[in-house]
N, C-alpha and C positions, 0 to 999 in steps of 0.2 A: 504493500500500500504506500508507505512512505518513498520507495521507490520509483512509482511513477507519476506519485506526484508534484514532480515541476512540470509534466509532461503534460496533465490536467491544467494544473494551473496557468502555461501557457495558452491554451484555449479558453480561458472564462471572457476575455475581452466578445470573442465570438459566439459566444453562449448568448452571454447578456444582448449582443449585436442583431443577434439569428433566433434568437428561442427567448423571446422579453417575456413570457410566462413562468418562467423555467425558476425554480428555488434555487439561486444560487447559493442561498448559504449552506446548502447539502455540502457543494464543493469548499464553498469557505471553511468549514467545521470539520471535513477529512482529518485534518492529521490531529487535532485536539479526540476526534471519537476516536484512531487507530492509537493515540496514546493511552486513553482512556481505558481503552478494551484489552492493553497488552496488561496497564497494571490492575486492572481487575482478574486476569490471569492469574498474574501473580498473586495475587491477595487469595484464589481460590488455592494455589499451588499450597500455599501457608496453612492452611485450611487441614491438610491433612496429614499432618506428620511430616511434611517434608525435613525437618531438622533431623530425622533419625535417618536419611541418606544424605547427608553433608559431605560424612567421612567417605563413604563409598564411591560419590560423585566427583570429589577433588583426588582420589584414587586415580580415577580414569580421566580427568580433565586433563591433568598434566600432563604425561605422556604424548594426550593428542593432540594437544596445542605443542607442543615440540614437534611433534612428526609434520602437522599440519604447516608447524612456521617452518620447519625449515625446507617444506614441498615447496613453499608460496618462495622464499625467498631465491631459490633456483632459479621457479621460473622467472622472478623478476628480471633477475641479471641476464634472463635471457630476453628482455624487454615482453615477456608475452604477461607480465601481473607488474600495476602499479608499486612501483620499489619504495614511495616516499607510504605509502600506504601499507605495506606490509613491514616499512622501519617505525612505521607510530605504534604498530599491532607490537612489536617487538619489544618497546617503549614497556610495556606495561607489566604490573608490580602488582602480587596481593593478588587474594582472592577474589574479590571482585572484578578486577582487573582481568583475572583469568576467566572468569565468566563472560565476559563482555568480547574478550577477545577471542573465543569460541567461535560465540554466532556471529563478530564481524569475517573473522577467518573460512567459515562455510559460508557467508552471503560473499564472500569476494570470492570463492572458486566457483560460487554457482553460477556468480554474472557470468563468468571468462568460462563457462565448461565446455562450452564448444569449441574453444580453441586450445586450451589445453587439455583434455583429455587423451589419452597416450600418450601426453609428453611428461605425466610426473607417476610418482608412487601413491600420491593421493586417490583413496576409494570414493566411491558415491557414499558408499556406506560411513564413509568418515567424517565425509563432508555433512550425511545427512545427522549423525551424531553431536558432530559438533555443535548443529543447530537446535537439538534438542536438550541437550544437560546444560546450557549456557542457562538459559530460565530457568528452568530446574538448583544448578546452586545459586542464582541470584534469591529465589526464594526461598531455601533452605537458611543462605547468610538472614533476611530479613527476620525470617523464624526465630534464629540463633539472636539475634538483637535486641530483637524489639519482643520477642513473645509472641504463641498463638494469634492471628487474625481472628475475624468473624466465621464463626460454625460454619460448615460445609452445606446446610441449605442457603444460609444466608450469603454465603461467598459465590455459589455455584447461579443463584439468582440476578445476583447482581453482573456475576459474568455474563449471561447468557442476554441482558437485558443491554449492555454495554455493546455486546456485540452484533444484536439486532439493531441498536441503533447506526454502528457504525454498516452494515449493510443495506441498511436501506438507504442509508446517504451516500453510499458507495454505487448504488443500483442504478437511483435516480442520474447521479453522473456519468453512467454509463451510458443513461439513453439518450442523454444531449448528445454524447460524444458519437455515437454509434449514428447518430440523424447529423453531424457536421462532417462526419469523415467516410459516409456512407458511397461518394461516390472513388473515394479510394480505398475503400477495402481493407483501411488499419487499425480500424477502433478496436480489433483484439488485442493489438502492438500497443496502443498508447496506451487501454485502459482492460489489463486483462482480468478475465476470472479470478477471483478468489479459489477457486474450487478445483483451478485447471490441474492436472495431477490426481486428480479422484478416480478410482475406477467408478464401475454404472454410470448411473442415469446423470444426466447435466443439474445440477443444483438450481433448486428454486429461492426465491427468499423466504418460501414457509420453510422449507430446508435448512436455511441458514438461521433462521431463526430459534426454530427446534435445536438446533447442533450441539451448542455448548451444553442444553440440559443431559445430555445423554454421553456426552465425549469430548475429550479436548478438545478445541475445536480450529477447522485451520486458519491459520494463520499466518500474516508476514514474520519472516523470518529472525524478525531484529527493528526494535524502533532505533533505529540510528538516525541521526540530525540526517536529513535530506541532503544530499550531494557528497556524501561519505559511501563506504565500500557497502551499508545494508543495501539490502535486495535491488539492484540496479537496473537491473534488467524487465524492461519495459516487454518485452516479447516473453516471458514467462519461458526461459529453455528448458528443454527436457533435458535428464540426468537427474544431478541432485537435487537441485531445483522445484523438481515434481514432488520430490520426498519431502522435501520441507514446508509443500505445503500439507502436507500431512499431519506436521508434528506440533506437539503441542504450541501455543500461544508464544509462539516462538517470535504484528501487526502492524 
């Protein structure tokens, strides 16, 4: 989400120009509901013990942020992954720090998969890891802090309610975009599916709506500041990518 939107937000001048009925504050309010809905995640993550997999999760973090930095760092030198972006990833200290650099580290192999794929040791399977334990110990650390969140009806409500909101403002921006770029054929490229990556049926918004009551629910893969390594890729590529939108509240 936070990914393709400068891509969105480049088009509002022509929304407002072409579609004068159109709620633009759907679009204006994107990245406040995609933040909103990743820390309501979180807070559902809290919800349920997550402190008693800290230790297990910082286990496996490290390791894979070493194997993962030093894939990324290869390919830098070989100009095919941003070098000044993979020495900030590097920059980083503390546990936290390793969480964050997780899921920035799987959103930056997943932008570039189509171009490095066969050129490193990095798995899909690693990359899609990566992007799942990163929230996972950000909410454990929170756990570990601050203590228990809200019960897990109340957490799990609030997620699900966070994130119907952020879909249906996501929807409505879809179908401006999908009526201004309809006679070129990109409105999957600028404003893709939430869902793309799902096996069966194509997702409805009663579907997304339902979702988080019953399952993590998908989601962007890293709320990163807009114009940094999360989820870049406006064309949704297949590889890892697909997986992550799989994985938990990884918005």
């Amino acid at each position: 989400m936070l990914g393709v939107l400068p891509g969105l937000l480049a088009l509002r001048s022509a929304i407002a120009e072409r579609l004068p009925t159109h709620e633009l504050a759907s679009l204006d309010r994107l990245e406040a509901y995609a933040l909103a809905a990743w820390y309501a995640h979180l807070a559902w993550l809290s919800s349920g013990g997550a402190e008693n997999a800290l230790k297990p999760l910082l286990a496996e973090a490290a390791p894979l942020r070493e194997n993962l930095l030093s894939d990324a760092e290869a390919l830098a030198r070989r100009g095919l992954l941003d070098a000044d972006t993979v020495a900030e990833i590097r920059a980083g200290q503390g546990y936290i720090d390793t969480a964050n650099d997780l899921v920035a580290l799987s959103a930056l192999f997943t932008a570039s998969w189509s171009e490095v794929a066969g050129r490193t040791a990095a798995t899909e399977e690693e990359v899609r890891r990566a992007g799942e334990i990163g929230p996972q110990i950000l909410a454990a650390l929170g756990v570990r802090e601050h203590g228990k969140g809200p019960g897990p009806t109340e957490a799990a409500d609030r997620r699900a309610r966070a994130f119907s909101l952020l879909v249906h403002a996501y929807d409505q921006t879809r179908r401006a975009v999908t009526y201004l770029r309809w006679d070129e054929g990109d409105a999957d490229a600028i404003a893709p599916s939430l869902y793309k990556g799902r096996t069966g049926r194509a997702a409805s918004s009663s579907d997304a709506a339902a979702a988080p009551a019953d399952e993590a629910p998908a989601a962007p893969t890293a709320p990163a500041p807009t114009g940094t390594a999360a989820p870049t890729d406006t064309a949704a590529p297949s590889g890892p990518g697909a997986a992550l939108n799989g994985a938990p509240f990884t918005g």
